[in-house]
C-alpha positions as CSV (number, residue, x, y, z in Angstrom):
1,X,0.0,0.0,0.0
2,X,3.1,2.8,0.8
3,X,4.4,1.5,-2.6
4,X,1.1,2.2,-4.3
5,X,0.9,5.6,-3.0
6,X,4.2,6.5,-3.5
7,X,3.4,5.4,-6.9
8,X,0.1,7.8,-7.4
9,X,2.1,10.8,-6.1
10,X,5.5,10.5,-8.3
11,X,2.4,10.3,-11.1
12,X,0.5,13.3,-9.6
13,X,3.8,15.0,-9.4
14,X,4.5,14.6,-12.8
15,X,1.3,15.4,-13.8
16,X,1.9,19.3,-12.3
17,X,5.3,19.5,-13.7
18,X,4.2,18.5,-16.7
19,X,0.9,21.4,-16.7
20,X,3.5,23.9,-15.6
21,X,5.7,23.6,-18.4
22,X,2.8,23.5,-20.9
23,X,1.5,27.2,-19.3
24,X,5.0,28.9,-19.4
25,X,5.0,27.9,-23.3
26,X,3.6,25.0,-25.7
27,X,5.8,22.7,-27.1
28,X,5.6,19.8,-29.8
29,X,8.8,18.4,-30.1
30,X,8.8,17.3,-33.6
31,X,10.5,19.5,-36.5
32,X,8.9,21.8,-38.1
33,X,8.1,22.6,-41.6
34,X,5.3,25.0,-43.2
35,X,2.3,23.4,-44.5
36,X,2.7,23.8,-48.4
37,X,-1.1,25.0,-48.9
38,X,-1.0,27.5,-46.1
39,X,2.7,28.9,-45.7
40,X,4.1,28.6,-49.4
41,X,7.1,31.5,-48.9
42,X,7.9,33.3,-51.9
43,X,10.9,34.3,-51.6
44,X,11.9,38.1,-52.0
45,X,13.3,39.6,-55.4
46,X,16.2,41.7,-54.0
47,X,17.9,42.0,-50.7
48,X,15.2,44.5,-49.3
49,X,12.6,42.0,-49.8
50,X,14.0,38.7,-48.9
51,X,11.5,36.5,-47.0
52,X,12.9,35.8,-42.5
53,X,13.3,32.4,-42.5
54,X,13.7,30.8,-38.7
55,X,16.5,28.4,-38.7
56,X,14.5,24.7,-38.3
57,X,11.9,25.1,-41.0
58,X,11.3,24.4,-44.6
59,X,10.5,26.7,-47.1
60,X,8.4,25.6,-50.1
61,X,8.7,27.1,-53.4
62,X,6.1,27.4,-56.6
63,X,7.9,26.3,-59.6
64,X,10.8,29.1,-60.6
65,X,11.5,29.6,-64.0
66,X,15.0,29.7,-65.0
67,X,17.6,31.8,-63.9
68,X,14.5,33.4,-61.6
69,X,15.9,34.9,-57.7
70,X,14.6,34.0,-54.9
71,X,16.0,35.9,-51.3
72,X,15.9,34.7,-47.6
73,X,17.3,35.8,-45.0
74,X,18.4,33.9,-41.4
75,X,20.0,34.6,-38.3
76,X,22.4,32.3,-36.6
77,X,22.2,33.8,-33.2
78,X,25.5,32.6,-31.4
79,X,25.8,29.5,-33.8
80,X,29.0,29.2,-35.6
81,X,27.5,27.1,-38.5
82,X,24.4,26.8,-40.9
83,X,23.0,23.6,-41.7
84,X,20.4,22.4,-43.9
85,X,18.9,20.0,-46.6
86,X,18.3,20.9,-50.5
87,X,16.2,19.6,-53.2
88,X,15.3,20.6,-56.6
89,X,13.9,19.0,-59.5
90,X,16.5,20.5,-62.0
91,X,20.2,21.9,-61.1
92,X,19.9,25.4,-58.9
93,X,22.5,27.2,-57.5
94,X,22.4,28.0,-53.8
95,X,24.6,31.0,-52.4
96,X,25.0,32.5,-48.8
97,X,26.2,35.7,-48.4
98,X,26.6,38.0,-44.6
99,X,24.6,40.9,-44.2
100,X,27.0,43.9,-45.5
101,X,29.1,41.0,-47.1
102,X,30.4,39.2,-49.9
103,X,29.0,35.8,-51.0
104,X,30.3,33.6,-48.6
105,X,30.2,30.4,-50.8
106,X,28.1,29.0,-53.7
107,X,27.1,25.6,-54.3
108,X,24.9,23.1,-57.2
109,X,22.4,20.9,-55.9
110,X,22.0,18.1,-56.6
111,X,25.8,17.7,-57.3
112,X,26.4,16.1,-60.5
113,X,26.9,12.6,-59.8
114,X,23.0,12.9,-58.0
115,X,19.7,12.6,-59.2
116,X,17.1,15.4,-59.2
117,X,14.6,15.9,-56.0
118,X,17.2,13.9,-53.9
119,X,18.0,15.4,-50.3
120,X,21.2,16.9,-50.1
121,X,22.4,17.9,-46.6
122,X,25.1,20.5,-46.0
123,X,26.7,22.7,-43.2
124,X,29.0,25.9,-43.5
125,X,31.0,27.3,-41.0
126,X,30.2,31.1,-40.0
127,X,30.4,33.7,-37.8
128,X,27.2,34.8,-35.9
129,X,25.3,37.0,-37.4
130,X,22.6,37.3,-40.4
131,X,23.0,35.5,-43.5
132,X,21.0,35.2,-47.1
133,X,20.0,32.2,-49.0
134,X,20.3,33.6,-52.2
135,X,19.0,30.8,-54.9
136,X,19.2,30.6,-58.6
137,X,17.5,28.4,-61.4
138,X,20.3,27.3,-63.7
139,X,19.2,27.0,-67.1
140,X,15.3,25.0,-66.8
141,X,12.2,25.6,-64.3
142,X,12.0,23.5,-61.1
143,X,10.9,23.3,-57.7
144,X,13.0,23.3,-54.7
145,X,13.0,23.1,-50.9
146,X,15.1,23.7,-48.2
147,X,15.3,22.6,-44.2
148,X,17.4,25.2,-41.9
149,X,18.8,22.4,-39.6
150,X,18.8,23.7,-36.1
151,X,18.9,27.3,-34.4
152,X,19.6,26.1,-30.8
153,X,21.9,29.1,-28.8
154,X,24.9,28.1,-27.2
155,X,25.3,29.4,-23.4
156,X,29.2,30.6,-23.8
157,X,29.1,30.1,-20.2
158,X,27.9,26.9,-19.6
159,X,28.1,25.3,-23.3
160,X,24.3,24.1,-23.2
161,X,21.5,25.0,-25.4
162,X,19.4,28.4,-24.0
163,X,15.6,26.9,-22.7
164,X,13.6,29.9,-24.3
165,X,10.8,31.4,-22.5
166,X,8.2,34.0,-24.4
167,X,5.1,35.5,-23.6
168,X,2.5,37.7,-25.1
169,X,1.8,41.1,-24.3
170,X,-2.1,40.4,-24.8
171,X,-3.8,37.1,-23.6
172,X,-7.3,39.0,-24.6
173,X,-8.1,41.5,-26.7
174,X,-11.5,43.0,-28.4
175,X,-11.3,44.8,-31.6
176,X,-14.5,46.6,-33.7
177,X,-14.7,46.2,-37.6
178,X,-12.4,48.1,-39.3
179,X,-9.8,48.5,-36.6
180,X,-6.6,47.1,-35.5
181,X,-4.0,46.2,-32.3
182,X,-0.6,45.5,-32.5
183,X,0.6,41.8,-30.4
184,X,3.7,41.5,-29.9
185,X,6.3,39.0,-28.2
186,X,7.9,40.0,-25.0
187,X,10.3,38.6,-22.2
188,X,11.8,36.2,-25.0
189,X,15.3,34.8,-24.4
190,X,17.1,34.2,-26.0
191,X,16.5,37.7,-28.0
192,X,17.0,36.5,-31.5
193,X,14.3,34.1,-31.7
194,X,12.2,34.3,-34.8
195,X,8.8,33.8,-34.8
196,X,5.6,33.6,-36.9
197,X,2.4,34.5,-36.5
198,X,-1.5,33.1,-37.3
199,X,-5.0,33.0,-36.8
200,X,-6.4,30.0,-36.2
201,X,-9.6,28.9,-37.0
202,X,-12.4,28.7,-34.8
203,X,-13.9,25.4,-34.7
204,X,-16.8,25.8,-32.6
205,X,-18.1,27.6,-35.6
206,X,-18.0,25.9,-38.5
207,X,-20.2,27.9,-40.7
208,X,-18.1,30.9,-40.4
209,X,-14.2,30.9,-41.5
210,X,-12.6,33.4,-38.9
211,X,-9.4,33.5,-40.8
212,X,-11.3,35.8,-43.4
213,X,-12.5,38.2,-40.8
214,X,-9.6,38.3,-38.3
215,X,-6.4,38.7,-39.6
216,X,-2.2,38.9,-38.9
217,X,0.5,40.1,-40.7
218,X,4.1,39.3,-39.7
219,X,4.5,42.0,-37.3
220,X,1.9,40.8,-35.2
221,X,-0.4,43.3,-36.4
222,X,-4.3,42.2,-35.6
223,X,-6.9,43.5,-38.4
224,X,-10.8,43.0,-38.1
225,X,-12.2,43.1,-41.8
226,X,-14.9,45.3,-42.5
227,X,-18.7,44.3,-42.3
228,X,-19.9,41.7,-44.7
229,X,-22.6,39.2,-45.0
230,X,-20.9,36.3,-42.9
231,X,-20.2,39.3,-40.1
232,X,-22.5,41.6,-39.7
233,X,-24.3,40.9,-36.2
234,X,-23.1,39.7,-32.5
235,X,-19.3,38.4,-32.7
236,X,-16.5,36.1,-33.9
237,X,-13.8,34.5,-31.6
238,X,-10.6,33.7,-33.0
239,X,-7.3,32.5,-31.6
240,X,-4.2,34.6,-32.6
241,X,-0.9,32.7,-32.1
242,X,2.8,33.5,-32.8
243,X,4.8,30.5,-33.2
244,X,8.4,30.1,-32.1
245,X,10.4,28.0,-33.7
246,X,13.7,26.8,-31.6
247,X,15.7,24.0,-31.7
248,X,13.7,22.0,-34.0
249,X,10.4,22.3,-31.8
250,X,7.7,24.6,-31.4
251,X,6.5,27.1,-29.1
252,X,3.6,29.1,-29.2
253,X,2.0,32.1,-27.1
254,X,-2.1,32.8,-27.7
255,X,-3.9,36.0,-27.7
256,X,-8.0,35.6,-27.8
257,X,-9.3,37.8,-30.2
258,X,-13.2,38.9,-29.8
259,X,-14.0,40.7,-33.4
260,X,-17.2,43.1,-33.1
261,X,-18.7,44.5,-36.2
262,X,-18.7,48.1,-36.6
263,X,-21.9,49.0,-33.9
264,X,-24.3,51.9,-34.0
265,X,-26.6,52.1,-30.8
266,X,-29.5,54.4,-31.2
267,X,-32.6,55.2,-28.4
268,X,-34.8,54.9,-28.7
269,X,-34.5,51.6,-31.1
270,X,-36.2,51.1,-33.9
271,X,-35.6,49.3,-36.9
272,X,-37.2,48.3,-40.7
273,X,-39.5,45.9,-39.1
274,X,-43.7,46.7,-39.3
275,X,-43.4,45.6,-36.0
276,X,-41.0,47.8,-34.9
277,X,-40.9,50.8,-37.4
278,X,-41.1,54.6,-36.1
279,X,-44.5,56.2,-36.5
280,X,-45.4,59.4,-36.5
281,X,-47.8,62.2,-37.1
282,X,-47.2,64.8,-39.5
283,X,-45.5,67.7,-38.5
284,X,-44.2,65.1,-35.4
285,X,-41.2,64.6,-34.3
286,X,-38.6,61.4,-32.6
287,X,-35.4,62.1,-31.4
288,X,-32.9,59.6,-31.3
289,X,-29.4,59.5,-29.3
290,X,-26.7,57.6,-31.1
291,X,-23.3,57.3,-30.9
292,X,-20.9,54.2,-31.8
293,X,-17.5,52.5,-31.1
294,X,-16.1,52.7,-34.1
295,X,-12.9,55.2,-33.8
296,X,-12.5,58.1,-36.1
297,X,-16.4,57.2,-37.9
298,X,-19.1,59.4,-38.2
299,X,-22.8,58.7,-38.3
300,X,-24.3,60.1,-41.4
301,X,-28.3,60.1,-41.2
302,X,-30.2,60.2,-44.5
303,X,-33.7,59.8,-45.9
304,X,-35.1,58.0,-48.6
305,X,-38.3,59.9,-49.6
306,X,-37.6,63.8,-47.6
307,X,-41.0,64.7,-48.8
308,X,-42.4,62.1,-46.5
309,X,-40.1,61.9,-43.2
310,X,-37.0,64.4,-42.9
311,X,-33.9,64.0,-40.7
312,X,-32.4,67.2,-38.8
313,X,-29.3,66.3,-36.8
314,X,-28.0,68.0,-33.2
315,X,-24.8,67.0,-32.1
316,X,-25.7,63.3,-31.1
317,X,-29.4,63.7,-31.7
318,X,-31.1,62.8,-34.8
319,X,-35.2,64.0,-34.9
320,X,-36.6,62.7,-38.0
321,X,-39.9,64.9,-38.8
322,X,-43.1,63.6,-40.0
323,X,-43.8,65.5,-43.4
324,X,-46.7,64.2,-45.1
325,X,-48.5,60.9,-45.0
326,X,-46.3,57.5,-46.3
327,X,-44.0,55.2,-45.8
328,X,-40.4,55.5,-45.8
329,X,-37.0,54.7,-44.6
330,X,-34.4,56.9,-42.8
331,X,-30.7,55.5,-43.0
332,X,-28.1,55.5,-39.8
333,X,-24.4,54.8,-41.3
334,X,-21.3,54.4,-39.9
335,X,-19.0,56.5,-41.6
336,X,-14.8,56.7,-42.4
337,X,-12.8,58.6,-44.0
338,X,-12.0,57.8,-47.6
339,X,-9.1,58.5,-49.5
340,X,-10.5,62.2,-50.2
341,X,-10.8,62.5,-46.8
342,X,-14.7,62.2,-46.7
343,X,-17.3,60.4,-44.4
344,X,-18.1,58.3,-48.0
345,X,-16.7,55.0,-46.7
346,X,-19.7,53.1,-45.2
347,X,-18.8,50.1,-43.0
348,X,-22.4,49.9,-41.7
349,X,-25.8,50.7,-41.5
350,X,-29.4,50.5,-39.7
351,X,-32.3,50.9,-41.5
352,X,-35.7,52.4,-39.8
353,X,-39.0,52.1,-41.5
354,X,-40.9,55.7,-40.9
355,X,-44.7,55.4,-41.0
356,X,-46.4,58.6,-41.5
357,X,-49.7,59.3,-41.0
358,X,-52.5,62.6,-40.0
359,X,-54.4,60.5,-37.8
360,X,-51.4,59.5,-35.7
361,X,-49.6,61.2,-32.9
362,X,-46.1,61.2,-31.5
363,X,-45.2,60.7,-27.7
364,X,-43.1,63.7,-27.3
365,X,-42.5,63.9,-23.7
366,X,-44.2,64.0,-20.0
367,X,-44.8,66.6,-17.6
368,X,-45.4,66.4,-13.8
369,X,-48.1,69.0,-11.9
370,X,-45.0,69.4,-8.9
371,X,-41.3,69.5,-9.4
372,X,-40.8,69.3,-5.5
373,X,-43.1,68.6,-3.0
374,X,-43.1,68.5,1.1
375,X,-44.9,66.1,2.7
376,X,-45.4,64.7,6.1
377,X,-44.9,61.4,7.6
378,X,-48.8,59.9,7.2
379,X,-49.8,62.0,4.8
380,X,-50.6,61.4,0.6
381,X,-50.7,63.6,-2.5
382,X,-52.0,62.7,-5.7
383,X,-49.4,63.6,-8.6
384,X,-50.4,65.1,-11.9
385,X,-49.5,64.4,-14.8
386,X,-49.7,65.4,-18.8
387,X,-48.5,63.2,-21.4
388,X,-47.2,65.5,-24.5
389,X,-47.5,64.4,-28.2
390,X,-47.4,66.0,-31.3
391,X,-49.5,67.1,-33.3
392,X,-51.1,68.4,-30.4
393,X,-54.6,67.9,-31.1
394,X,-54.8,64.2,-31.8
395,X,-54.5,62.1,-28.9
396,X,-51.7,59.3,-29.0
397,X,-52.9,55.5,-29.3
398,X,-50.4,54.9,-25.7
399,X,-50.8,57.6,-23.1
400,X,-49.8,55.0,-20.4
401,X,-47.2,55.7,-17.5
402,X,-45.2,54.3,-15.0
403,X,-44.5,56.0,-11.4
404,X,-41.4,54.7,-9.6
405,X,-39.6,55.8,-6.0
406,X,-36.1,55.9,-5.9
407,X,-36.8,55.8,-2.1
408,X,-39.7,53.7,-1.5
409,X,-39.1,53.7,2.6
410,X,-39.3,57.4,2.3
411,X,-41.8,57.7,-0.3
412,X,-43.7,55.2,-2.2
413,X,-46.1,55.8,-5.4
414,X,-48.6,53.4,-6.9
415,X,-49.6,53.2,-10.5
416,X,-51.9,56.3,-10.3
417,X,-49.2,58.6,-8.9
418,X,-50.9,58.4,-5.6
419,X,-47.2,59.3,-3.2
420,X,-47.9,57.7,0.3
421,X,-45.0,59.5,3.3
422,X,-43.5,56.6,4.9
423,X,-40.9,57.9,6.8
424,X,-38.6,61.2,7.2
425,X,-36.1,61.5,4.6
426,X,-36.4,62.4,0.3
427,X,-36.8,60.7,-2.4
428,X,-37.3,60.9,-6.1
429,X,-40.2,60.2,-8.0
430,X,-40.1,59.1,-11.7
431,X,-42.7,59.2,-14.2
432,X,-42.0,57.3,-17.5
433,X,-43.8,57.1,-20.7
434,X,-44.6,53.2,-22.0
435,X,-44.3,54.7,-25.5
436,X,-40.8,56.7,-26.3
437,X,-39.5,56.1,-22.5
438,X,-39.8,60.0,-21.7
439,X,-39.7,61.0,-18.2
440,X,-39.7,63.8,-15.8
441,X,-39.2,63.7,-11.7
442,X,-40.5,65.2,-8.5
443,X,-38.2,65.6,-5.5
444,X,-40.5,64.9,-2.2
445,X,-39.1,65.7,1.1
446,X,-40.9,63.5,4.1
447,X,-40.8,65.5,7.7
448,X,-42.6,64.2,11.2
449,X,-45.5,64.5,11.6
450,X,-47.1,67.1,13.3
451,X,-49.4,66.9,16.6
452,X,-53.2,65.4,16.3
453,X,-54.6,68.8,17.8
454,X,-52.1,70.7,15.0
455,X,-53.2,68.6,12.2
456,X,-56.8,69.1,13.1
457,X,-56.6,73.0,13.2
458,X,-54.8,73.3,9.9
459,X,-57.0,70.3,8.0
460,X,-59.9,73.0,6.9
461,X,-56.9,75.7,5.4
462,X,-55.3,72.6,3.7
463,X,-58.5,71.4,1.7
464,X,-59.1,75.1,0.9
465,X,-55.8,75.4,-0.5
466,X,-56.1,72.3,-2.4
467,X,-59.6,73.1,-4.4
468,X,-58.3,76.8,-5.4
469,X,-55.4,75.1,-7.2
470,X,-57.7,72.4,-8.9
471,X,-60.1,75.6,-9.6
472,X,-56.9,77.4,-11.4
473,X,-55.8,73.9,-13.0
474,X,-52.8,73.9,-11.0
């Protein structure tokens, strides 16, 4: 039995040491090469433009054409030698030159006495530093490949390979259509390690290719594509991941990218539904806040027929106007810059349906009889009211209201704005409109109550006070 549990816990402990090493950085140890369908490298055309190649994987080429250049460059860290494998289907010429240098050496592969497409491994000797691959198609078209061997770093100090450790300065980030963040590697030792970068497909979400919407260039720069008809409601979730190749084996570091298409809020909402369409009266009027998260945009309001519903925009509020009796549409768009420089570039849109009519009228706001009222403890007070609407002098098919306390120990209200004092104190009494969420408030303030023989004496004066203001409509 001490056997067997000694047994579980060298297991367990391997177990932990095993997760720790996987959360300070993922490694497959198996070499690594670019999948030909997804990493096909180029190759440059000059010096300027030569592709980084990490020492430890294979580049791919398309078929060259004779006597055609390709450029790549790789650094050797502390190593004192390159190593690698070459194939081609015809005789090319493979060269190496330092940065700053002269070419270094220049070989044929396959060698003569060797067939075409056969491996052929070779090593120079070098200083550290940064070398190019510079190859050339002899005289026919053909394809080649070659393998950097290794780009393990030497401790001078203690003559073993450098363990490298990166991480990410982002483990989450969200980014709106249209916008970008930069990722970047940090903490890496050793200092020269090269590294790639990718999105990876989500595959939760099969129906939707995230590669096409979230993308990464080589200097780990994060890019959400405009909208488009696979991405133009609620989000995408990507994984972002830069790749570290050392050694033969691969490391990675993650960043969780959230993609948002380009948003417009408005309120009230409304969109191009029946259900859900704005209508008004004529000559009535709905303003609408908006704003979005889109950096640098603007929202740029239009109508489709201005003869039946017109837009006037106020900072960040939009009134569209009832003009004569129809049916329209009135268009919110999100707005960049083009390459004049004008709000032309539209990245998104909402679309609200305007029904116009004479025998409809428009919530426009509510009013209360009181703005501040003092009460005593025991006592109530019946609130007034008026809902407004425009035009004026067709009643509204919703007049209905809601009364809330913000302080309901204080002060509490039923539905019919009846305010009941609870206790000493203040409290805020809303009123808000079912249709167009308009409000307006009443501050009470609750004192004690006063004496029964006080209350009695005063009681005549108070209901005398009370029927002159409902004589004078106050």
């Amino acid at each position: 039995m001490k056997t067997l549990r000694k047994s579980v816990a060298l297991i367990m402990a391997l177990v932990l040491a095993m997760s720790a090493l996987a959360v300070s950085a993922a490694a497959i140890t198996v070499p690594y090469a670019h999948p030909e369908d997804i990493y096909e490298l180029a190759g440059g055309t000059s010096y300027a433009t030569a592709v980084k190649v990490a020492p430890g994987e294979t580049v791919y080429s398309s078929t060259k054409a004779a006597d055609e250049v390709a450029y790549y460059t790789v650094n050797t860290g502390t190593a004192t030698r390159l190593m690698f494998e070459f194939e081609a289907s015809a005789v090319a010429s493979l060269t190496i030159i330092p940065e700053g240098g002269t070419s270094l050496t220049e070989r044929n592969y396959p060698a003569a006495d060797q067939p075409a497409k056969e491996s052929y491994k070779d090593t120079f000797d070098v200083a550290a530093g940064k070398y190019y691959y510079i190859i050339v198609k002899a005289t026919e078209a053909c394809d080649f490949t070659f393998t950097t061997a290794t780009n393990a770093i030497i401790d001078p100090k203690t003559n073993e390979i450098i363990t490298p450790s990166v991480d990410i300065n982002k483990k989450t980030a969200t980014v709106y259509a249209t916008e970008s963040i930069d990722l970047d590697l940090t903490n890496a030792k050793p200092a020269l390690l090269n590294y790639y970068w990718e999105v990876r497909d989500n595959e939760k979400t099969p129906m939707v290719d995230e590669t096409k919407i979230i993308t990464v260039n080589q200097n780990g720069v994060v890019t959400v594509a405009r909208n488009s008809k696979d991405f133009n409601s609620g989000s995408i979730t990507a994984e972002v991941r830069a790749y570290v190749y050392y050694n033969n084996e691969i490391y990675w570091k993650t960043c969780t990218i959230t993609a948002l298409p380009a948003d417009l809020n408005i309120n009230p909402y409304f969109d191009s539904t029946a259900e859900n369409c704005l209508l008004l009266g004529i000559g009535g009027k709905q303003t609408i806040k908006y704003s979005t998260s889109v950096k640098n945009a603007k929202i740029v309001w239009t109508s489709k027929d201005e003869s039946i519903a017109k837009v006037n925009v106020f900072g960040t509020d939009a009134n569209i106007v009832g003009v004569a009796e129809g049916s329209t549409e009135v268009y919110a768009d999100v707005c960049i810059k083009d390459a004049s420089g004008n709000y032309t570039d539209k990245i998104a849109r909402r679309t609200i349906r305007v029904d116009v009519s004479s025998t409809y009228s428009q919530v426009t706001g509510v009013e209360l009889s009181d703005a501040a009222l003092s009460m005593r403890v025991g006592n109530s007070k019946t609130l007034g009211y008026k809902v407004l609407h425009m035009p004026a002098n067709i009643l509204p098919d919703n007049t209905k209201v809601k009364f809330t306390s913000s302080n309901p120990a204080v002060a509490k209200v039923n539905d019919a704005g009846v305010i009941e004092a609870v206790a000493e104190g203040s409290a805020t009494i809303t009123v808000t409109t079912e249709e167009g969420g308009y409000t307006a408030k009443c501050e009470v303030t609750v004192k004690a109550a006063l004496p029964n023989w006080l209350t009695l004496l005063i009681a005549p004066f108070e209901i005398l006070y009370n029927l002159i203001r409902m004589l004078i409509g106050k």
